[in-house]
N, C-alpha and C positions, 0 to 999 in steps of 0.2 A: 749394377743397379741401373746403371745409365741405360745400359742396352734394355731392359725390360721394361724400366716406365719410360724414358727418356729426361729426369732427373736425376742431379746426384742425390748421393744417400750420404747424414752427416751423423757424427754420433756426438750429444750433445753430453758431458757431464755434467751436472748440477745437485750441490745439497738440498736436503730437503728445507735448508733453514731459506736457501737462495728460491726454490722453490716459492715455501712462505710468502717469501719478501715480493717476491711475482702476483701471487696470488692479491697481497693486501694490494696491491698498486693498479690492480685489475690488469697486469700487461696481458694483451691481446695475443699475444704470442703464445699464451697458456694454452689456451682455448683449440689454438689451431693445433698444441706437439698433443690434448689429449682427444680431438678429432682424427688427427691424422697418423700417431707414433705405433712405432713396429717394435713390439720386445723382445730381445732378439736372447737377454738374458737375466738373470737376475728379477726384481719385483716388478710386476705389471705397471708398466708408464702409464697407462689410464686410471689404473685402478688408485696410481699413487697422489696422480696430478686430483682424480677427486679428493680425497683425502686430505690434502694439502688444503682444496678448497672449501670441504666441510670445516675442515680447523680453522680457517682464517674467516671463519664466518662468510665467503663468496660464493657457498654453492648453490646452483639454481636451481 
């Protein structure tokens, strides 16, 4: 990854209850894994981080 963007690449786990808990707090940090996040397996990171954010009543 380094060599092609010149960033590392990190793989982050998190429940979706941690997720939640993100959402309700508004961390800013959400915003940017579902601007920025590559799925590489498993449920769509964008699709899930909306989700999270319609449930916790934050989505825009």
């Amino acid at each position: 990854m380094r060599r092609w963007t010149g960033n590392s690449a990190r793989t982050v786990p998190a429940t979706r209850a941690h997720l939640a808990q993100m959402a309700a707090t508004k961390a800013g940090i959400l915003d940017e894994w579902e601007r920025d996040a590559r799925t590489l397996t498993g449920q769509d990171a964008r699709n899930l981080i909306l989700t999270i954010h319609e449930d916790a009543g934050t989505a825009r």
